[in-house]
Steps between C-alpha positions, in 0.01 A plus 500: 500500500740306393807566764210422734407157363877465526537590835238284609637179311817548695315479817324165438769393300726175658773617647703180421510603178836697488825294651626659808832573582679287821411739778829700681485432886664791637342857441530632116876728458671258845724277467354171478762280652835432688764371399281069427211624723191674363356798737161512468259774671427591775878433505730748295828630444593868454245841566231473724230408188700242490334273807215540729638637779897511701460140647479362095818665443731259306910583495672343151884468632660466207842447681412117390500344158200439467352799711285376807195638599506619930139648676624791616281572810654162674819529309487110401549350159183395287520160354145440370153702498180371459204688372241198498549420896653827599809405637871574440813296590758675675872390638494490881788450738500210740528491842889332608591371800889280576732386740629849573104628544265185552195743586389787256177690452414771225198656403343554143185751454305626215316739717407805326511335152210355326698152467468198749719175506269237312398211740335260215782567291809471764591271749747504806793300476826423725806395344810350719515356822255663756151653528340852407148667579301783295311677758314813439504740821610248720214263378660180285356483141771166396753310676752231330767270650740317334734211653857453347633216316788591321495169284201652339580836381311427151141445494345574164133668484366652821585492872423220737683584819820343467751847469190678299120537623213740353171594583201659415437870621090570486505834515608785287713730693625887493791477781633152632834445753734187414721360766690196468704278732770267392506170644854330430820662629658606151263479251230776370129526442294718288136646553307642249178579305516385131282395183370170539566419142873605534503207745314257299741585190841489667623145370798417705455672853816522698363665840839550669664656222225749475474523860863680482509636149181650369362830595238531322113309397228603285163618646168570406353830582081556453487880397144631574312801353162656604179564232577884527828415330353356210098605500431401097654187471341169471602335860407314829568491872780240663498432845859380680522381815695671751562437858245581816190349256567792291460576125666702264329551204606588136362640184659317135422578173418245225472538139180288347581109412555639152718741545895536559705786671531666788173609675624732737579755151207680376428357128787205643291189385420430169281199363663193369647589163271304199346322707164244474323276756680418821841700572684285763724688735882388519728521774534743793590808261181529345570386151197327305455269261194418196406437149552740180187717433396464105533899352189698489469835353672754656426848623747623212284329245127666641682848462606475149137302419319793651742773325448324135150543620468901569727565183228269300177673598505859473181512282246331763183383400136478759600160533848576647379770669218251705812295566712755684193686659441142646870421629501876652206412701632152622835688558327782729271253714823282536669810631183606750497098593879483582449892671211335677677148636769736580286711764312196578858367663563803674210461673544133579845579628390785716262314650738201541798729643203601784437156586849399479571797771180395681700145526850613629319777710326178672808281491739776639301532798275813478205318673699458815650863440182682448336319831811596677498883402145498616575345863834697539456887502847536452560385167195702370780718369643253299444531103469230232706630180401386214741253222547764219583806766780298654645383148515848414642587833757274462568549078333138475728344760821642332799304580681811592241590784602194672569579834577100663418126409413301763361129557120636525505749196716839325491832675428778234508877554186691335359846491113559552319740298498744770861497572538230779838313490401101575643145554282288286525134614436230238508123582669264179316213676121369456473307805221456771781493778660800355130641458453468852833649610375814297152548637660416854744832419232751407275394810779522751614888336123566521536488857788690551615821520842628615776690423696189436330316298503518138123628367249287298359801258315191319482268289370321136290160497393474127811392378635145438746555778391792778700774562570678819576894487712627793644873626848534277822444773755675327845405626421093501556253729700534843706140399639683202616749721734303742580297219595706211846592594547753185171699663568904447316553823549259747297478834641650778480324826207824638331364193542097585365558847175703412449281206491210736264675765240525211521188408408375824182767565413390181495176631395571870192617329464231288485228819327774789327799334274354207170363573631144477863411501685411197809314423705630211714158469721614243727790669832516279723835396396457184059572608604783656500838286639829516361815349648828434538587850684150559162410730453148556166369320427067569401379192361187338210331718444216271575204745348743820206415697280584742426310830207509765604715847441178703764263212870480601616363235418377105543136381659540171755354195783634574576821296746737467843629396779231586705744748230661680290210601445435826644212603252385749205569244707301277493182742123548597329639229359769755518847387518775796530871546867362628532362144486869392730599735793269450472598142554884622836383701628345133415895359671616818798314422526584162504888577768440763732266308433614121483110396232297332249264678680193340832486367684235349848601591447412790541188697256239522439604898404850390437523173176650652570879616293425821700234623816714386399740700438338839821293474703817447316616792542219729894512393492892563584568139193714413699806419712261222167454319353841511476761231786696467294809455270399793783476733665856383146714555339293793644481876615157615183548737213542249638203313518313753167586639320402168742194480335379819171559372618313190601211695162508720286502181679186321456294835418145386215456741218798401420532850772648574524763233374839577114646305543722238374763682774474768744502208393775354432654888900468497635574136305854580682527811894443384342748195404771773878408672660506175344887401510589838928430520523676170348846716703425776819459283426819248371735763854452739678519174343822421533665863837344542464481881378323800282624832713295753575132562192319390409213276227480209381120527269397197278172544258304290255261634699391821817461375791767507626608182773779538671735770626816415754657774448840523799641667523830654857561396596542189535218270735516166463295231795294312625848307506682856217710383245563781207258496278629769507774732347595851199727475285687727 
């Protein structure tokens, strides 16, 4: 009886009455700091317990006195982290242009991290004598100019123009290009993205000094996590704005307004130590504030009250005996009334987790997606998974099934109870645009069904974010491919040229054989994936749509991958099946050449691999740019048949480019040339011999490719071996 009355006194009992310890932020046993700098989780140093996942990985160099703290995935050093407004301050190289170069551009990206530059905590800024923009894709975010007046050089707080100007940037961003221009003969300017309160603190400003001298700024990173990451904690939602009226949204943890620590650590907040009435909150680190709580009795003192009390009592009289009989019985109904509330808020939660997937089932679009499966007979095939078989596909969306990031969602693999390898799709963004993009993808695969197209098996609508489940392509995407030069199997150029004649069935059929045409919009090396067998499968239909038979054209914001874009869509805003096509040349290209879409080594002129390529063409330097490897298995002929249809598919003017279903009509006909050279060649090699003076002439479409001179003498090769002999 008594342990129970016990236990149940230390259940009501105030918690406030013991003084609590200051509260460690970085996981109990890991180090807690680097060198000045505190780590606190989901950051950490050391084993993998030690932070939440390989992005939070923090590097203590301890080649410098004191030690400095670097984020390993980005390689940059850490000057400050922020639990309360989840950000962290890194050091970030500038952008430097002079005399000797007076127009540079770089790149900086984040993409495939969960961190994005901070655009309420940052601002742009040129230093020097010139101008700078911050575009993102080709699309300008900032832009600063500053004129010269070397009389000036100091100018105290801030930037007004005069050798130094800053501005806002009101977006956060994951990837942004710099390019600056100086503007007097001599002298250098600086571009750069940097912590507004760096600015605002700098005293004494000289602008051309650091214009030529300084490398390197502090900036503000926003570090996002998702609910699933953290499912206990107490927490909230945080929108940021990001380019295209897009959102991406973040999930912090908070410890209660009397509480200090870190609240991304199970147990990591504790309440104010001795604390009464209000407990103010002080400064950004969390620390609190409040009045001395008078002593009370303690927990210690009840145990040795209620010991004194058993060793007192052995001899119990009726009157005791009433006593205890009567606390047993308010003990047990205590226990059946906490037992009771207990089931009671199962039941309230079960019936609130229904609702609550009643609510994102609505939200995600299963309406529209239940009307369309009963209109469209073929997506009556289609299954909706449910949320707990697809965490337990995918081990609760382990980190290590990652498959890709990308600017919709993360790619995981999974396994389905009865075997299936899938692609599970899951957004990181609650948006209505992004919403739409994703019910616009599983009607559009509804529709379809082809070789070359990546299968919808299904997909989940009662969770906060829906997720899309897709047929598993095993050997990724055909960009890393061409790309990766350290590939153990690289494509041959057979396998280029059949890869590219799927691709355009797949989208010959998209624009001729479905029951109304479609536009994909967003045709790129890196939405195309190959699977085992190294067969092409067109992938991601988020930004596709569908047009009436009697529509030319859509009327749309421009969208797309800078690259790929058709210019003349770009200029117009008109999307056409030609769009699609000039976005095939820029694949085209790519599996010729072995060079990205965009490249910055480049000059300004063609910096863009399409314009690279028709100026090499019109100066009758293709065979400079090609791939090596392309040019040692293919015949000057086939190259320079799909070269030509290359050229004819990145025509500025759509009209003029050729359908998709003529390109594909002659891709399948320099195939049936190509396989049909390789007979010729291996069959004369194997009979060694000739049937008189004839020639073997092998065409695609209507143009010639290759001669073969079949003499009726015979014909040695370069060791004076015989080559081919007469037969009869």
């Amino acid at each position: 009886m008594v342990p129970l009355i016990l236990f149940l006194w230390l259940m009501i009992a105030p918690p406030s009455i013991a003084v609590a310890a200051a509260p460690s932020l970085a996981k109990p046993g890991c180090q807690a700091s680097c060198g000045n700098m505190s780590i606190p989780y989901p950051f950490g140093i050391g084993s993998n317990n030690c932070y939440l996942d390989h992005n939070y990985t923090i590097t203590c160099n301890q080649s410098f006195n004191p030690p400095k703290p670097y984020l390993t995935s980005l390689r940059l050093e850490v000057l400050a982290v922020s639990l309360t407004n989840q950000k962290i301050t890194i050091n970030n190289p500038v952008v430097k242009g002079c005399g000797n170069s007076p127009s540079v551009g770089t790149s900086k990206s984040l993409e495939g991290t969960p961190f994005v530059f901070s655009g309420r905590y940052n601002k742009f800024m040129v230093s020097g004598c010139g101008n700078a923009t911050l575009d993102l894709d080709g699309i300008v975010m900032a832009g600063c100019s500053s004129r010269c007046n070397h009389d000036s050089a100091g100018q105290g707080k801030g930037c007004f123009g005069i050798n130094c100007c800053e501005t806002t940037t009101p977006f956060v961003l994951d990837r942004y290009n710099v390019s600056v221009t100086v503007s007097t003969q001599g002298d250098c300017v600086s571009g750069f993205l940097v912590d507004k309160n760096w600015i605002e603190e700098y005293s004494i400003f000289d602008s051309r000094y650091f214009a030529e001298n300084i490398g390197l700024v502090p900036v503000v990173l926003r570090w996002t996590l998702q609910k699933v990451d953290f499912p206990s904690c107490i927490g909230n939602y945080t929108t940021l704005p990001f380019p295209e009226n897009t959102l991406i949204t973040t999930w912090s943890c908070q410890c209660r307004w009397n509480e200090d620590g870190n609240p991304y650590l199970a147990n990591g907040c504790q309440e104010c130590a001795n604390c009464t009435g209000q407990c103010s909150r002080r400064g950004e680190n969390g620390s609190f504030t409040c009045p001395t709580r008078p002593n009370k009795s303690s927990k210690k003192e009840l145990c040795i009250s209620t010991w004194q009390f058993h060793q007192g009592h052995t001899e119990l009289d009726h009157g005791h005996f009433f006593w205890i009989s009567a606390g047993v019985g308010i003990s047990t109904g205590a226990l059946f009334l906490i037992i009771g509330i207990f089931w009671l808020y199962k039941i309230v939660l079960r019936i609130k987790n229904k609702k609550r997937k009643e609510k994102f089932f609505k939200r995600n679009g299963g309406l529209l997606l239940q009307q369309q499966t009963s209109v469209d007979q073929g997506s009556s095939d289609k299954t909706h998974f449910s949320a707990k078989e697809l965490e337990k596909a995918t081990d609760n969306f382990n980190e290590n099934r990652i498959l890709g990031r990308g600017g919709q969602g993360t790619v995981y693999k999974g396994m389905l109870t009865d075997g299936r390898i899938v692609a599970v799709k899951k957004s990181k963004i609650v948006d209505k645009s992004q919403l739409e993009q994703f019910i616009n993808e599983v009607v559009i695969l509804s529709q379809l069904n082809h070789r070359n197209v990546v299968k919808l098996l299904g997909c989940c609508l009662e969770t906060e974010v829906p997720l899309l489940v897709y047929e598993f392509i095993s050997n990724g995407t055909l960009f890393k491919h061409i790309h990766n030069q350290s590939n153990e199997f690289p494509l041959s150029w057979e396998m280029h040229l059949r890869i590219a004649t799927e691709v355009a069935g797949a989208l010959a059929y998209l624009h001729s054989s479905t029951s109304i045409p479609i536009y994909h919009r967003d045709i790129k090396s890196t939405n195309i994936l190959l699977d085992d067998k190294y067969r092409a499968k067109v992938a991601d239909f988020g930004t596709s749509r569908s047009i009436a038979i009697d529509q030319t054209h859509l009327t749309t914001l421009v969208k797309g991958t800078f690259g790929y874009v058709d210019p003349e869509y770009f200029q117009s805003s008109q999307f056409t099946e030609k769009s699609d096509v000039y976005s095939f040349g820029v694949v085209l290209v790519e599996l010729l050449t072995g060079k990205k879409p965009i490249s910055m080594t480049r000059t300004d002129e063609q910096r863009s691999l399409a314009t690279h390529f028709l100026l090499s063409e019109e100066e009758n330097r293709l065979f400079e740019i090609f791939d090596p490897r392309v040019l040692n298995e293919g015949t000057k002929e086939e190259l320079m048949a799909v070269a030509n249809l290359a050229r004819r598919c990145l025509n500025l003017s759509g009209k003029n480019r050729p359908t998709m279903k003529e390109v594909a009509s002659e891709l399948e006909g320099i195939g049936m040339s190509n396989k049909k050279s390789s007979t010729v060649q291996t069959n004369f090699q194997e009979l060694g011999c000739t049937s008189g003076a004839e020639s073997v002439v092998l065409s695609y479409g209507n143009s010639t490719s290759m001669e073969l001179n079949l003499y009726s003498s015979t014909t040695s090769s370069s060791d004076g071996q015989p080559l081919l002999r007469n037969c009869v």
